[in-house]
GUVOKOL-933634 format. One line per 2 residues: number of its first residue (from 1); for each residue x, y, z of C-alpha. Coordinates in steps of 0.05 Angstrom, whole numbers, plus 32768, in hexadecimal, padded with zeros to 4 digits. Layout:
BEGIN
NUM = X/Y/Z  ... .
REM end
This chain:
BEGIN
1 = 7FE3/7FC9/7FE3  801A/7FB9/7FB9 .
3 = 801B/7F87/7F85  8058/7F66/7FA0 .
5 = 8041/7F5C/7FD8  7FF7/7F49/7FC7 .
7 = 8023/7F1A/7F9B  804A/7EFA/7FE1 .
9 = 8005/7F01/8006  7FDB/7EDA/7FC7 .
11 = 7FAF/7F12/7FB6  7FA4/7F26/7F69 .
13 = 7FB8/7F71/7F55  7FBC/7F94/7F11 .
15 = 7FFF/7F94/7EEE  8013/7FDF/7F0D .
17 = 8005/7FD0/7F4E  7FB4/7FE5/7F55 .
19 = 7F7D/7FCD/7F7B  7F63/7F8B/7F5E .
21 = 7F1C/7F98/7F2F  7EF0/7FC5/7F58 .
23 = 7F25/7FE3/7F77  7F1E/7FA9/7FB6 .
25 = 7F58/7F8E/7FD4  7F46/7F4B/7FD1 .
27 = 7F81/7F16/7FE9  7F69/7EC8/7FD0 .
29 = 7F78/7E9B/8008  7FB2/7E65/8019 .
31 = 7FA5/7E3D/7FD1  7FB3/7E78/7FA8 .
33 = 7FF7/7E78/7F87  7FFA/7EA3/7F4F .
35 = 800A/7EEC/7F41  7FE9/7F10/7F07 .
37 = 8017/7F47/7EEE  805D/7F31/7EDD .
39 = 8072/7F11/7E9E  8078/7EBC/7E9A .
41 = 80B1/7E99/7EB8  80D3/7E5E/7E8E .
43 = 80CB/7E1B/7E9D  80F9/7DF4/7ECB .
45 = 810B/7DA5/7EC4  80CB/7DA3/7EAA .
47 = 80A3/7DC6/7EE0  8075/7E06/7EC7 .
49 = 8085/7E44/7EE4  8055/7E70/7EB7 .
51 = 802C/7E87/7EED  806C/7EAE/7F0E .
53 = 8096/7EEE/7F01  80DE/7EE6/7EEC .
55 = 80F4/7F14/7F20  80DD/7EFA/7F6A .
57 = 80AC/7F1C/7F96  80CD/7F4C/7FCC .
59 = 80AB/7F68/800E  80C3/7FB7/801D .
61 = 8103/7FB8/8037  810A/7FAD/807F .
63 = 80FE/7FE3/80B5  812E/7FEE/80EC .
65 = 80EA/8009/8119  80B0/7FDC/811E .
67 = 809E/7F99/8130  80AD/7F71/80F4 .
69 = 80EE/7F4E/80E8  810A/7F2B/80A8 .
71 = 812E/7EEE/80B5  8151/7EC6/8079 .
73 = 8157/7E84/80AC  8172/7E73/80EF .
75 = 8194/7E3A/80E3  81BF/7E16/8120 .
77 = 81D9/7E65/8139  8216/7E72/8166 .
79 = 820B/7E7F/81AE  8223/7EC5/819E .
81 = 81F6/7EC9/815E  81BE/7EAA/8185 .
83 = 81C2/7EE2/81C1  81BC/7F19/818F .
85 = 8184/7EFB/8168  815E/7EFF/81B1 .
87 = 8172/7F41/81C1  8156/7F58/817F .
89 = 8116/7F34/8191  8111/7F54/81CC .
91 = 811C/7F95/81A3  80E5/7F87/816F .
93 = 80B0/7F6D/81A6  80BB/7FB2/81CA .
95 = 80B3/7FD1/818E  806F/7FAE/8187 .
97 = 805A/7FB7/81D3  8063/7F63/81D3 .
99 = 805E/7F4E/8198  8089/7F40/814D .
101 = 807F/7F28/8110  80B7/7EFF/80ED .
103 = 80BF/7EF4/80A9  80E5/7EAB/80A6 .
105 = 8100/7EAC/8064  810B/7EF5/8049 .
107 = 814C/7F1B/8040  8151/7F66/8060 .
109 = 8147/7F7B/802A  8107/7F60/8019 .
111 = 8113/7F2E/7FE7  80E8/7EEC/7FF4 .
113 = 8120/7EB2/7FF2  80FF/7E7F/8016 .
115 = 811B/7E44/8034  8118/7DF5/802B .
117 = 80E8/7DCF/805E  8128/7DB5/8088 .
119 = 814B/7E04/8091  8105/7E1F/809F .
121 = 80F4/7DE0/80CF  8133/7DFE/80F1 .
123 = 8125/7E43/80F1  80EA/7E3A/8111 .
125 = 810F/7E10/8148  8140/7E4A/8155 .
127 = 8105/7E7B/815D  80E9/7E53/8186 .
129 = 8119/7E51/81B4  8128/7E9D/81AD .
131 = 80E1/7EA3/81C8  80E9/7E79/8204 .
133 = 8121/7E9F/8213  80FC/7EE1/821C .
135 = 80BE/7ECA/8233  8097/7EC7/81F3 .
137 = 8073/7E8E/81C6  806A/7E8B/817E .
139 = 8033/7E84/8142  803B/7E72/810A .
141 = 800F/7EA0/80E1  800F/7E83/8099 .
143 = 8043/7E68/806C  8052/7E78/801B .
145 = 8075/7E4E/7FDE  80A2/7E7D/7FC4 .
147 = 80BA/7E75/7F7C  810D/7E86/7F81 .
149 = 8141/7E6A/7F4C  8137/7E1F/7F73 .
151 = 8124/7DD7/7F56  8109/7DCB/7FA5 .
153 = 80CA/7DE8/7FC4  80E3/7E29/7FED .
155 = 80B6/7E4E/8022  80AE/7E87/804C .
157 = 808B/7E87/808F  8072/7EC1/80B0 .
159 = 8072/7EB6/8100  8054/7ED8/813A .
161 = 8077/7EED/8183  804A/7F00/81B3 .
163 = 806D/7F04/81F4  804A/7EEB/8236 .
165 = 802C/7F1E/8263  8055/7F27/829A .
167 = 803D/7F6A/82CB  7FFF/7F6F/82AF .
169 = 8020/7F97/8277  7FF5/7F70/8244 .
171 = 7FEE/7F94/81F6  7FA4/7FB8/81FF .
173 = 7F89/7FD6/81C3  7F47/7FF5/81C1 .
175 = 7F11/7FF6/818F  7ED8/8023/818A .
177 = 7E94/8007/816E  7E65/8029/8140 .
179 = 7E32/8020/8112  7DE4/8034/810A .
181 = 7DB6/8018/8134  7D9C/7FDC/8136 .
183 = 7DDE/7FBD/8109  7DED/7F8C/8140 .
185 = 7E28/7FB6/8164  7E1E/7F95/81A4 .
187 = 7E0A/7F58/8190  7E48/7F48/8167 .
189 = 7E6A/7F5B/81AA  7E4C/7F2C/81D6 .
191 = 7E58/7EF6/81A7  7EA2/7F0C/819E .
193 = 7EB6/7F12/81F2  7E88/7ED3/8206 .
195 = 7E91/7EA4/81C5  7E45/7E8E/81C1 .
197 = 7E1B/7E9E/8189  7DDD/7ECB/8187 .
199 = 7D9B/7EB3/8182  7D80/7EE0/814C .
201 = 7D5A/7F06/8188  7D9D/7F2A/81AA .
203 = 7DA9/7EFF/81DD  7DF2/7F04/81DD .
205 = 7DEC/7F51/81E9  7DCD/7F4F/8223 .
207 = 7E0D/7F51/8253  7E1F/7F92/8234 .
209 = 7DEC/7FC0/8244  7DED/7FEB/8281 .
211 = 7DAF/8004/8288  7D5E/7FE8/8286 .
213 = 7D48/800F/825C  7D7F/7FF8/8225 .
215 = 7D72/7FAE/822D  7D24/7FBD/8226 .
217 = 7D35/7FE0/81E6  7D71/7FC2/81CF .
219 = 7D8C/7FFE/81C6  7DD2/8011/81DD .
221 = 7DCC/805B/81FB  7E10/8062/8228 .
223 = 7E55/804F/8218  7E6A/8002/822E .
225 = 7EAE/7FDE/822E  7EB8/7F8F/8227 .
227 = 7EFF/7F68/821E  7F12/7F3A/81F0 .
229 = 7F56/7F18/8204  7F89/7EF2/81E2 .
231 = 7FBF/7EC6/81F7  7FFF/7EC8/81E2 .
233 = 7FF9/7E88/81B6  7FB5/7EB9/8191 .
235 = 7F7E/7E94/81B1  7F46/7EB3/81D3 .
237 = 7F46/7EA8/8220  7F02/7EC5/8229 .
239 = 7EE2/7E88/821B  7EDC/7E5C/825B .
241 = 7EA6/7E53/828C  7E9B/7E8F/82BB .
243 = 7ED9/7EB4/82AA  7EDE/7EF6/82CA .
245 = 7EFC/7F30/82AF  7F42/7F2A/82E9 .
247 = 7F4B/7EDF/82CD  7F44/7EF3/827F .
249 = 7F75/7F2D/828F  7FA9/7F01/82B1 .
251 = 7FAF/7ED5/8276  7FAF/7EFE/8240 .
253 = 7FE3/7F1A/821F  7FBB/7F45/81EC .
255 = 7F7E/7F6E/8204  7F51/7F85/81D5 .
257 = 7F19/7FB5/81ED  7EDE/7FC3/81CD .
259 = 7EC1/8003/81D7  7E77/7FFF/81CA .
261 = 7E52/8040/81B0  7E03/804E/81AB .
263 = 7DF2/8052/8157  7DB2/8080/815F .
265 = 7DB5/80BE/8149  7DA1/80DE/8195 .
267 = 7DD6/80BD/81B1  7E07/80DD/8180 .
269 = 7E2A/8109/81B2  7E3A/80CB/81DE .
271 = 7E56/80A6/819C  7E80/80E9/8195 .
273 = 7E98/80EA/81DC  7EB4/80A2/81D5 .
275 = 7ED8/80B2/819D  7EF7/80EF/81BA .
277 = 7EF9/80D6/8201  7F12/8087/8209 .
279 = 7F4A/809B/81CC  7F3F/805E/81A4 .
281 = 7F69/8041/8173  7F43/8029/8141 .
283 = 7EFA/801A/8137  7ED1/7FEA/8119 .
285 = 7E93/8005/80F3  7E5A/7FD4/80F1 .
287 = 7E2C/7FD8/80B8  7DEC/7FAA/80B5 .
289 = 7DEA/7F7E/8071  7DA1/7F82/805F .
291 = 7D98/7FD9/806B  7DDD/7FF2/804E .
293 = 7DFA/802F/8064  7DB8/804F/808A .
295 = 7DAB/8076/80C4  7DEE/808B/80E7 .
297 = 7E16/806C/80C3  7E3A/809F/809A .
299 = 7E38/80CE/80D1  7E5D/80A0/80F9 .
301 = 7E92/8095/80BE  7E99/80DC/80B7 .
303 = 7EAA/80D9/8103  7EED/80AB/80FF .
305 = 7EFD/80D0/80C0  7EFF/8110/80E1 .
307 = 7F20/80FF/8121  7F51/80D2/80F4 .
309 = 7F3F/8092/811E  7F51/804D/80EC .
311 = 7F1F/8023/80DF  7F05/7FE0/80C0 .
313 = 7EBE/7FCD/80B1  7E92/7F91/80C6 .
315 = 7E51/7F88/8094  7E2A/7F58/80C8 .
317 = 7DE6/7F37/80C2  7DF9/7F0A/8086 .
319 = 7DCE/7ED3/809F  7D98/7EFE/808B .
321 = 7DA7/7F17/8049  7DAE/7EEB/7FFB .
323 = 7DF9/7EF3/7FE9  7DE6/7F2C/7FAE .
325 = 7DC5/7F50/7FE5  7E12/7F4C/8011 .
327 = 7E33/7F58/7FD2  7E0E/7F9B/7FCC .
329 = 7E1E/7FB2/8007  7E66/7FA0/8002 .
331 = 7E60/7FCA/7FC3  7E40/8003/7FE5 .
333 = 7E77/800F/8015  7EAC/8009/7FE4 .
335 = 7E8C/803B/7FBC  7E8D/8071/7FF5 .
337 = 7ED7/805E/8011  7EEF/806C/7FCF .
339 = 7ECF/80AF/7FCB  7EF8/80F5/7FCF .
341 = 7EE1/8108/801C  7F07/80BC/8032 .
343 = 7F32/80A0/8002  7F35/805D/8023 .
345 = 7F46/801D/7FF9  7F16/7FE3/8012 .
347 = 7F39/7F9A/8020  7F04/7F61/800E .
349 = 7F0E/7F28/804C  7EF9/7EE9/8040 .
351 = 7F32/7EB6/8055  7F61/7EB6/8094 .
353 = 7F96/7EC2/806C  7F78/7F04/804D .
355 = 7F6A/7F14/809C  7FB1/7F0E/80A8 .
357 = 7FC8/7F38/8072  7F89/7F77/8086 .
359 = 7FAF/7F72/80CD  7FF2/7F84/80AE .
361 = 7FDD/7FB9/807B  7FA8/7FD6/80AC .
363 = 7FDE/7FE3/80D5  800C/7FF4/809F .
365 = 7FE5/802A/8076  7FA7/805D/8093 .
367 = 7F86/8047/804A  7F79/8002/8055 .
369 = 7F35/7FFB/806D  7F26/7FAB/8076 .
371 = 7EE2/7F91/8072  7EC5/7F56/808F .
373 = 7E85/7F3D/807D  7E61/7F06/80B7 .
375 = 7E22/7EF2/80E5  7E21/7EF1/812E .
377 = 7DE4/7EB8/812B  7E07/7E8D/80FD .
379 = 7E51/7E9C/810D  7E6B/7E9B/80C3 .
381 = 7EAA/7EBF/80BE  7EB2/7ED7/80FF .
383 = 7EF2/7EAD/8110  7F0B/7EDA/80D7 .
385 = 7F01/7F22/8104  7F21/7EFE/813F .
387 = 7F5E/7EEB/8113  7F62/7F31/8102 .
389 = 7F5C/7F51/814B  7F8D/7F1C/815A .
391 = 7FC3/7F35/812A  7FB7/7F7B/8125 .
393 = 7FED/7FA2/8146  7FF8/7FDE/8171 .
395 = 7FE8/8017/8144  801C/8048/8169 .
397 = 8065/8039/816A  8090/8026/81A5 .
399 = 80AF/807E/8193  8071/8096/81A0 .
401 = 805B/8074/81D9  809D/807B/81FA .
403 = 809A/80CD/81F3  8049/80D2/820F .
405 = 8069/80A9/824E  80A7/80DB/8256 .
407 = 806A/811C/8258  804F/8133/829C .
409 = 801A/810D/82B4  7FCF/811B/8294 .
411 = 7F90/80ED/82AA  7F4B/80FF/8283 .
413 = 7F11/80F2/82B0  7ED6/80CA/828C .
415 = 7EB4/80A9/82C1  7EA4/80BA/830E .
417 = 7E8C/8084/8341  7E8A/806C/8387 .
419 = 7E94/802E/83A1  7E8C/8014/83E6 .
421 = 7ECE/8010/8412  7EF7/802B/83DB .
423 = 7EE4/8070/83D3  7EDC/809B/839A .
425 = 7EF7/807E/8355  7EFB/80A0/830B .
427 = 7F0B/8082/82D2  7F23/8097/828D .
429 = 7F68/8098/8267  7FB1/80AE/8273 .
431 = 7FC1/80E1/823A  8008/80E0/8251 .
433 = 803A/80D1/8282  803B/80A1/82C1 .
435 = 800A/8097/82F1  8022/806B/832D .
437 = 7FFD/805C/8377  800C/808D/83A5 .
439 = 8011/80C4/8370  8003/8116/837B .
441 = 7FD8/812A/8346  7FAF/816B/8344 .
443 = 7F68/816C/8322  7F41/8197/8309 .
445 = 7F22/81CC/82E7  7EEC/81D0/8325 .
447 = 7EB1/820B/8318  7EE3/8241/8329 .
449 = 7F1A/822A/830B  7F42/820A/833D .
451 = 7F71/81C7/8340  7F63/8196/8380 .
453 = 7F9D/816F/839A  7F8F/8129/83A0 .
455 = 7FB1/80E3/83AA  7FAB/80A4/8380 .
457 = 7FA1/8068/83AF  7F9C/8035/837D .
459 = 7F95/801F/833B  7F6B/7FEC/8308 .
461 = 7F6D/7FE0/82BF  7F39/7FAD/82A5 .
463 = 7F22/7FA1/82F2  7F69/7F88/8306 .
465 = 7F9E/7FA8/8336  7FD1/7FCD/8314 .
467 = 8012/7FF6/8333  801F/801D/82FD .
469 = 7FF6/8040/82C2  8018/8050/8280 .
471 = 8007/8085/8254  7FCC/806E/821A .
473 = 7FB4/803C/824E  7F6F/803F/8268 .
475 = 7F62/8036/82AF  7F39/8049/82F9 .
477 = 7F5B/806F/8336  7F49/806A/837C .
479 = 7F48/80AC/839B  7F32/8098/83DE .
481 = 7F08/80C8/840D  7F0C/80FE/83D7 .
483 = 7ECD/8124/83C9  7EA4/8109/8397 .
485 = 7E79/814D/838A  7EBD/8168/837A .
487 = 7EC7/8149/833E  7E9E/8144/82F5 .
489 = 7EB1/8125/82B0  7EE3/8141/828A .
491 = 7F0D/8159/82C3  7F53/8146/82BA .
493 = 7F89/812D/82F0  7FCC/8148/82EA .
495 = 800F/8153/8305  801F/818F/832B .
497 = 805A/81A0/8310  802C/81AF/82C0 .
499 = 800A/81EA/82EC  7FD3/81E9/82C4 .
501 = 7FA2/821B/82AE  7F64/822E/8294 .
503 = 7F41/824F/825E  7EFA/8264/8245 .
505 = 7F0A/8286/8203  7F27/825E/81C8 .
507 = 7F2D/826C/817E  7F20/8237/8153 .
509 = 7F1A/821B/8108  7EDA/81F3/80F2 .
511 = 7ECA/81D8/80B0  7E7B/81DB/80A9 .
513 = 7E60/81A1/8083  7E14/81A5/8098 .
515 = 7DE6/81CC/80B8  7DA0/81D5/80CA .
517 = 7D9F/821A/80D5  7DC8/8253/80D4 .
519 = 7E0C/8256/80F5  7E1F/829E/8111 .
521 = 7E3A/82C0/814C  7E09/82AD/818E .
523 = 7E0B/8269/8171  7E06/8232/81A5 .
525 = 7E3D/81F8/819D  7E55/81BC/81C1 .
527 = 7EA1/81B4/81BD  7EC1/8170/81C0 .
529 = 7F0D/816C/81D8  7F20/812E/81EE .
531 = 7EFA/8126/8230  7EE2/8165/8238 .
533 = 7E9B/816A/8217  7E7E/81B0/8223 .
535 = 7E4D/81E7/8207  7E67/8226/81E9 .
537 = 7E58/826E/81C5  7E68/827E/8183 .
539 = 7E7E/82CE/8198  7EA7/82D5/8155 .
541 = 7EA8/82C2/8103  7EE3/82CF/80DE .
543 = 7ECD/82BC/809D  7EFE/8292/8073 .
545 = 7EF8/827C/8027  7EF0/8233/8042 .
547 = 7EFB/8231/808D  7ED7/8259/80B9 .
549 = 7EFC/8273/80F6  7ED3/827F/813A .
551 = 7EE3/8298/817F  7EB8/8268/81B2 .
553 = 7EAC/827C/8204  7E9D/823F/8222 .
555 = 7E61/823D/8252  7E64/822E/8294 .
557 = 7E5C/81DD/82A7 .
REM end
């Protein structure tokens, strides 16, 4: 981070702009004032100013892309100023799939002016009303004394815009789950979607498992989804008597959803497959206070690392554990983000404020890795993950999102199932393009390598009725009378006009870390690409100095 800004935000950097001691990025909350690193300001009518730089913090300049807006103040506008200032709303809350950030306060440049408590008590008016106009409401997040060349107190005030869901086009990001066993992954779900605390005995885990066997063990062995929804004023709407998944989908106007994974190691191929599979975009890596990094832990680091998925850590189970004992642990993972193979910089949280701030730079730089420390029995600090899942933004831009939806249709089949008067359903995710009721799609590959026509009837994301499916978005299709036996996972439904085709030979490079036993040509592998998860035969080395080069045949299904 840099020191200017963990100067605005009240965190306490070295003098060039490093991590704080340790190399943590650790922001003090709302009462912390004063930036280390700058030389001593002069005294003013009397007032000491030797805690502040001479020259006044600046955030980078502003972006013309993105969701976050600079705004000096918004004092009594012109109709005509006032209609632009909502047409570039409207421009930033598409940018953030509905939702900005606004910086009350700052010039475009960056540099933190601040304003009196009457111009900002204005400001805030005009947003306000900018939000009603297109269907949004605000927050503020958190506000800052800024020290610029005035005798009166001047602040900044940094404001959410969420807009309110309006076609079911809510903001739905989705978070993958792992950690080793037994570190309270499901747990710390079930307290998160139903907002009671566990009883020490995983109670609140129960609801999540699919099978008998798991609740009899406790174990998680197949992949399971909850949702955690936010309104657009950032509180949770999950929490009422006997709300359904349709109702907590209505109201929201954020989605998180969670995407739990099994943490023993012979489940490892179904952790693997949700990575590859549901496309996440981030995930949250649980590690139990009182064992460390153990079990699956690092494998399951290694994982996101190598498939370049972002993530933040939890260190649960603090209820059970002496502070020294937390500390240690906290010190453990620091010591392997900062090592050569991830290169991560770890962000202490331990305040709201600091929560705020890991939202923005999580989103802002792959190297922030945030980490939360909390109990699911006792509940301390877990207002501070919601916070964060609250604020944290879409990790793609509006660009990117916008060119997937302008590709031919492509829908990766994860699930199968059957259900009475419907028909046959699948589930999975849109890769790209459109996907409307009523559409031609072709799927496929079958045994011999042939593409079925087929229909989509209907559509549901999160158990609701929805027209029309956009590309990143998870969902299930009704295919009517269609043949069930026809169809298998990782199958793919696409549009006829991508004529797609097969193959069974590929070349590929692999990087071997590990191995039990000798890799050669015969070898037996299983090959992960997105959806598809499928054996293969090593026919081919081409030995490298440092990659090794193979040609694969795949096996038949």
């Amino acid at each position: 981070m840099d020191s200017r800004v963990s100067e605005l935000f009240g965190g306490c950097c070295r003098p060039g702009g490093g991590p704080a001691v340790g190399g943590t990025l650790k922001a003090r909350g709302a009462g912390g004032g004063s930036s280390c690193g700058g030389p001593k300001g002069k005294k003013k009518n009397g007032r000491n100013r030797g805690s502040k730089a001479n020259n006044p913090p600046y955030l980078p300049p502003e972006a013309e892309d993105g969701n976050i807006e600079y705004k000096l103040k918004l004092v009594n506008p012109s109709q005509y100023r006032f209609e632009h200032l909502v047409t570039q709303m409207k421009w930033r809350l598409q940018e953030g799939r509905g939702e900005a950030v606004y910086q009350i306060g700052v010039e475009d440049n960056g540099l933190l002016v601040g304003l009196a408590e009457e111009e900002m008590r204005a400001s805030l008016k005009t947003l306000h009303r900018m939000a009603e106009k297109v269907g949004a409401d605000i927050t503020v997040l958190r506000e800052r004394e800024v020290d610029y060349d005035s005798d009166t107190p001047r602040k900044i005030t940094e404001v959410l815009v969420r807009k309110v869901p309006d076609n079911q086009q809510f903001l739905d990001l989705r978070v993958a789950v792992l950690g080793n066993v037994d570190s309270g992954k499901s747990t710390l779900l079930g307290v998160l979607t139903q907002g009671e605390l566990d009883n020490g005995r995983g109670r609140a885990r129960l609801n999540l498992f699919r099978h008998l066997h798991e609740i009899q063990s406790g174990r998680t062995s197949s992949i399971s989804f909850e949702i955690l929804g936010f309104n657009s004023k950032g509180e949770v709407v999950n929490y009422s008597d006997s709300r359904t998944a349709e109702e907590i989908c209505e109201s929201s106007s954020k989605m998180i959803t969670f995407i739990d994974l099994a943490g023993h190691h012979k489940y490892l191929h179904t952790t693997i497959f949700g990575l590859t599979s549901y496309c996440p975009d981030c995930a949250l890596l649980l590690v139990s206070a009182n064992t460390g990094i153990a079990g699956t832990t690092r494998e399951h680091l290694g994982l996101a690392l190598a498939l370049k998925v972002p993530f933040f850590i939890v260190v649960s189970k603090v209820d059970l554990c002496a502070k020294t004992t937390v500390e240690r642990t906290v010190r453990q993972l620091e010591r392997v983000l900062k090592q050569p193979g991830c290169h991560k910089v770890p962000m202490l949280v331990t305040s709201e404020d600091d929560a705020v701030t890991a939202a923005q730079q999580f989103a802002q730089s792959p190297n922030i890795t945030p980490i939360f420390t909390l109990s699911s029995v006792s509940g301390e600090s877990l207002d501070l993950l919601k916070v964060f899942l609250n604020i944290l933004p879409p990790l793609t831009n509006s660009k990117e999102q916008e060119e997937l939806m302008q590709q031919l249709t492509e829908f990766q089949v994860d699930e199968i199932y059957t259900v009475p008067e419907v028909g046959t359903v699948v589930g999975g995710t849109l890769s790209s393009g459109i996907c409307r009721e009523g559409d031609q799609l072709v799927v496929g590959p079958t045994d011999d390598g042939c593409f079925l026509e087929l229909r989509v009837c209907s559509i549901q994301r999160n158990r609701s009725a929805c027209r029309v499916l956009r590309a990143g978005q998870a969902a299930t299709l009704a295919l009517g009378d269609f043949d069930r036996s026809l169809l298998r996972k990782g199958m793919v439904m696409v549009s006829p006009e991508m004529n797609p085709t097969i193959c069974s030979v590929f070349e590929a490079e692999i990087v071997l870390l590990f191995h039990a036993t000798t890799f050669r040509r015969g070898f037996q592998v299983t090959v992960h690409v997105g959806n598809v998860r499928q054996t293969a035969v090593v026919e081919k080395i081409h030995a490298k100095l440092l990659i090794n080069c193979y040609e694969g045949r795949l096996q038949s299904p």
